[in-house]
ROKEPA-359524 format. One record per residue (C-alpha): residue number from 1; residue in one letter; x, y, z. Coordinates in nm, 2 decimals. Last residue first. Layout:
% residues N
+-----+------+--------+--------+--------+
:  nr : rest :      u :      v :      w :
+-----+------+--------+--------+--------+
: NUM :    a :      X :      Y :      Z :
...
+-----+------+--------+--------+--------+
This chain:
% residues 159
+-----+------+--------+--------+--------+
:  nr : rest :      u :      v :      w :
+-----+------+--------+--------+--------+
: 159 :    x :  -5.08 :   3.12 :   7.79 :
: 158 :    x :  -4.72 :   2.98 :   7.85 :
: 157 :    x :  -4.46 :   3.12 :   7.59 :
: 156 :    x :  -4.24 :   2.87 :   7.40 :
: 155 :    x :  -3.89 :   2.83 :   7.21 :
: 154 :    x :  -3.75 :   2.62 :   6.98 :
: 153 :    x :  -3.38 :   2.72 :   6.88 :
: 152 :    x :  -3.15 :   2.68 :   6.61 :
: 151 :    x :  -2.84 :   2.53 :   6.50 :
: 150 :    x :  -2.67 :   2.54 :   6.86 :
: 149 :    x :  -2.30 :   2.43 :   6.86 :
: 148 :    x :  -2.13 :   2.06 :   6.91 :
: 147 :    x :  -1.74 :   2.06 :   6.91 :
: 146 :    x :  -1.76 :   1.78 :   7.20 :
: 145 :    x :  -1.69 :   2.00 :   7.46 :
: 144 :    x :  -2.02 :   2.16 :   7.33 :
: 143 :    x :  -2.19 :   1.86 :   7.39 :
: 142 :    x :  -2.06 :   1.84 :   7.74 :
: 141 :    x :  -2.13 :   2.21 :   7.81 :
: 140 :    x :  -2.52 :   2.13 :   7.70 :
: 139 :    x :  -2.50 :   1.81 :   7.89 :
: 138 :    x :  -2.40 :   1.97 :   8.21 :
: 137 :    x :  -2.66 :   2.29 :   8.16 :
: 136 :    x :  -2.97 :   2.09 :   8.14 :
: 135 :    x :  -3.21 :   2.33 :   8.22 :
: 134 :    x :  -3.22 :   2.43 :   7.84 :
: 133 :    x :  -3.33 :   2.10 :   7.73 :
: 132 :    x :  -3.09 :   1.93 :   7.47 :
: 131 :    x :  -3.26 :   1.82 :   7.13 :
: 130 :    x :  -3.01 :   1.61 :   6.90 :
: 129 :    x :  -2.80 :   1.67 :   6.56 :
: 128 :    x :  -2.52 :   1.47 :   6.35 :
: 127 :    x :  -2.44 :   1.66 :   6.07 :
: 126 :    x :  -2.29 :   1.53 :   5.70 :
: 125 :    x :  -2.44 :   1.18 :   5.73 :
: 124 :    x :  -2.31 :   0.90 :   5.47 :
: 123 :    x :  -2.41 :   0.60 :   5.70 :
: 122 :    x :  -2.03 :   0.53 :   5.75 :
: 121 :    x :  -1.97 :   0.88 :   5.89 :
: 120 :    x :  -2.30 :   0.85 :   6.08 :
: 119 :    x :  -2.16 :   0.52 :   6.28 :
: 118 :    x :  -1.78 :   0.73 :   6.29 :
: 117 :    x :  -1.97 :   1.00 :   6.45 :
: 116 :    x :  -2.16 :   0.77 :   6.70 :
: 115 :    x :  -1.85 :   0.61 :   6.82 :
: 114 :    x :  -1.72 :   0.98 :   6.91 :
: 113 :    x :  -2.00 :   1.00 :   7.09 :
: 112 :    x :  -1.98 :   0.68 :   7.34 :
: 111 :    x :  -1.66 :   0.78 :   7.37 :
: 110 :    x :  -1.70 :   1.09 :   7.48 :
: 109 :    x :  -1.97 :   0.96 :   7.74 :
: 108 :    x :  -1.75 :   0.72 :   7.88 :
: 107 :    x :  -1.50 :   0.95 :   7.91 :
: 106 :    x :  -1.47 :   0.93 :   8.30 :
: 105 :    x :  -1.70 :   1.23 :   8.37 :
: 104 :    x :  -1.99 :   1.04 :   8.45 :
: 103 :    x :  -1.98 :   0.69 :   8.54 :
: 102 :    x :  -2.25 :   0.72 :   8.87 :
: 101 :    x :  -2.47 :   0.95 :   8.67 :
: 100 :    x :  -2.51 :   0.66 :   8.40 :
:  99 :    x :  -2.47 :   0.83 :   8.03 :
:  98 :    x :  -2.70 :   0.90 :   7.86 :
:  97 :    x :  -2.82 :   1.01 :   7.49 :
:  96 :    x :  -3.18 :   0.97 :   7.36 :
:  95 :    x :  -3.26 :   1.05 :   7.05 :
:  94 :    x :  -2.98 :   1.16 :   6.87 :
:  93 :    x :  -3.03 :   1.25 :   6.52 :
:  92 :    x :  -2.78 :   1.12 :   6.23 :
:  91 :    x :  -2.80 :   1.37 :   5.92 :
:  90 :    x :  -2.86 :   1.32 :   5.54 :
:  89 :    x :  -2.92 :   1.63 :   5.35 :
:  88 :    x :  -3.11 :   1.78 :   5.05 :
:  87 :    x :  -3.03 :   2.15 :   5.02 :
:  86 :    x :  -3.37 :   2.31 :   5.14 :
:  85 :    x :  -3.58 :   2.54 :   4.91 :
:  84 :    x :  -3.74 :   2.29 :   4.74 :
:  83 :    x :  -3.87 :   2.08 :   5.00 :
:  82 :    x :  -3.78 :   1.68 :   4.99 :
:  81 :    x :  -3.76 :   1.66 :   5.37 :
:  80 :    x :  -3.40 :   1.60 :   5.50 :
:  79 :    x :  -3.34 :   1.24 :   5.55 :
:  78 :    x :  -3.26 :   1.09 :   5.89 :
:  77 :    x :  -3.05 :   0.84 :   6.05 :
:  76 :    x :  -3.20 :   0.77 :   6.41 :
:  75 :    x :  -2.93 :   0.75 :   6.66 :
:  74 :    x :  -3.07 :   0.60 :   7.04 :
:  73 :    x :  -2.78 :   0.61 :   7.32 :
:  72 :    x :  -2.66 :   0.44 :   7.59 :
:  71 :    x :  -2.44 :   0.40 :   7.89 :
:  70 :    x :  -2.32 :   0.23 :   8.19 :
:  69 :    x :  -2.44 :  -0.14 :   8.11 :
:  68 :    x :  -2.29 :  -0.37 :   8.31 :
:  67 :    x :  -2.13 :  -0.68 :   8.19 :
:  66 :    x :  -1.89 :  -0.70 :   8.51 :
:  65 :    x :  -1.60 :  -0.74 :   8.30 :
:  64 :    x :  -1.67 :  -0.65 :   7.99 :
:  63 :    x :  -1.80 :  -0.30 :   8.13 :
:  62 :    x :  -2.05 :  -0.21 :   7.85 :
:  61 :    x :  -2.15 :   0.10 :   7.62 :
:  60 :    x :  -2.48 :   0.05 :   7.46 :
:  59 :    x :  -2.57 :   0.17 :   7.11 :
:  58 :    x :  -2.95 :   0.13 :   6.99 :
:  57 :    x :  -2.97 :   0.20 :   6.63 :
:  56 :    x :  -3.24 :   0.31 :   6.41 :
:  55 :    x :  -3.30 :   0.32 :   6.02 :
:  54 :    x :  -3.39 :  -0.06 :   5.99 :
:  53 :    x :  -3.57 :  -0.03 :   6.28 :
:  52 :    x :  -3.58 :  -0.41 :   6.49 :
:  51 :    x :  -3.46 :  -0.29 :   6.80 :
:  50 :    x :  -3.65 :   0.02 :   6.80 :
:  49 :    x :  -3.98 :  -0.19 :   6.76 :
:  48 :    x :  -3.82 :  -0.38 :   7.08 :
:  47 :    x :  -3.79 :  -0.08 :   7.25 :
:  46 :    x :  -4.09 :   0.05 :   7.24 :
:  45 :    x :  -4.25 :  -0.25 :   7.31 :
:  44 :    x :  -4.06 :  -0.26 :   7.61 :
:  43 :    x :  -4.22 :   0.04 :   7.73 :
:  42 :    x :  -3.99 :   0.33 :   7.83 :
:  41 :    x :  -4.10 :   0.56 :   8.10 :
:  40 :    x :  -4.18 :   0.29 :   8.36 :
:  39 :    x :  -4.31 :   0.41 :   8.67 :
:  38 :    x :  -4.47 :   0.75 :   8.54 :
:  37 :    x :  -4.45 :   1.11 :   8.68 :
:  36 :    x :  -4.50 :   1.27 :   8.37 :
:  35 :    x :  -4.31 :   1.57 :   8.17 :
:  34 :    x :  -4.40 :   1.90 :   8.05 :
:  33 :    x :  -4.55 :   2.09 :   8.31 :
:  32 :    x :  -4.30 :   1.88 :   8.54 :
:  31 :    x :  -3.98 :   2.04 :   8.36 :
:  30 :    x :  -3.67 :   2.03 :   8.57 :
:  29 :    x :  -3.80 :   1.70 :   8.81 :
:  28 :    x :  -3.93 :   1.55 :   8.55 :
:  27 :    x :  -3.66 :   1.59 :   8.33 :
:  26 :    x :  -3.43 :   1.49 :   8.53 :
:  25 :    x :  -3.67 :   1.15 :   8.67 :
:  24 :    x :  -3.71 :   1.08 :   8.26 :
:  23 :    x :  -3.29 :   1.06 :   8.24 :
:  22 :    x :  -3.27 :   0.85 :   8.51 :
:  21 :    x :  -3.57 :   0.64 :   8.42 :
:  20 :    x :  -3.38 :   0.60 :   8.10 :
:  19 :    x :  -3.15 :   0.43 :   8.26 :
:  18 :    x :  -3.37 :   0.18 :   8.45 :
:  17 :    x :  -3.45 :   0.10 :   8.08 :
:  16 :    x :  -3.15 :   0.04 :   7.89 :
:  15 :    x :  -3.07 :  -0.20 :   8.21 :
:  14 :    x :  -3.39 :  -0.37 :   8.19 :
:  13 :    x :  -3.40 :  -0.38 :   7.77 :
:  12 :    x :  -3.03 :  -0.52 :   7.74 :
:  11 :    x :  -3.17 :  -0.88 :   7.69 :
:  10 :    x :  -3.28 :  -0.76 :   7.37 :
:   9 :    x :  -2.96 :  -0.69 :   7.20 :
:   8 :    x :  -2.85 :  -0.35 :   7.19 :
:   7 :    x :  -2.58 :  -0.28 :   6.94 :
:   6 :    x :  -2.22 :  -0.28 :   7.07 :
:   5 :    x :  -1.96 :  -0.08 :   7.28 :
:   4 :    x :  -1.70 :  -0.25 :   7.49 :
:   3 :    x :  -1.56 :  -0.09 :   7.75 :
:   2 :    x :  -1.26 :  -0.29 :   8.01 :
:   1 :    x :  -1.24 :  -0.09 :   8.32 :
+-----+------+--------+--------+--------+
């Protein structure tokens, strides 16, 4: 396999988005009190305002060969909240991070990451950060394969 991995272009919305319904059918599936059935999870409105953020970036990861997409991810750089009892920071946030289930463990997904770093490095971000669902125990021991640890937690209680 020949990888290439770029910025989304528009013409990537179909295969961005039948990957995201991957990711959306998991979490439906793992957390239905949480999470909608729905056809079409990401709208391409969404995706188009994403496309034209001047703080977000839409990373794809492409055969050059067949020109399939086999992974994505959606890095927002952030600014810590002017508070003064916070050290003022710069951080990249992963949105949305996948990885096609058919092209797992092959190192797509490392690479993918390791991409992201140096894209954070360059934007002057001293952490890169992202929201993993406790169900999902394969992409928490992936992220911390990739040197990742918990910062904190958000937990609930059903009334």
């Amino acid at each position: 396999m020949n990888l290439k991995i770029r910025e989304a272009i528009a013409n990537d919305y179909i295969s961005i988005s039948n990957l995201v319904k991957e990711v959306h059918n998991l979490h439906v599936k793992n957390r239905p009190d949480v999470y909608l059935k729905v056809d079409n999870p990401f709208q391409k409105e969404q995706f188009e305002d994403l496309l034209n953020s001047n703080n977000t970036k839409i990373f794809v990861v492409e055969d050059t060969n067949s020109k399939e997409l086999m992974a994505y991810s959606i890095v927002q750089i952030m600014i810590s909240r002017n508070i003064q009892i916070l050290i003022p920071s710069q951080s990249a946030y992963i949105d949305d991070f996948c990885v096609k289930s058919s092209y797992q463990k092959k190192g797509i997904g490392k690479l993918l990451f390791e991409y992201i770093l140096d894209y954070a490095k360059a934007k002057g971000a001293s952490t890169v950060q992202l929201t993993v669902w406790e169900f999902n125990k394969n992409a928490i021991k992936f992220y911390e394969s990739l040197g990742m640890s918990t910062r904190n937690r958000r937990m609930e209680l059903n009334i």
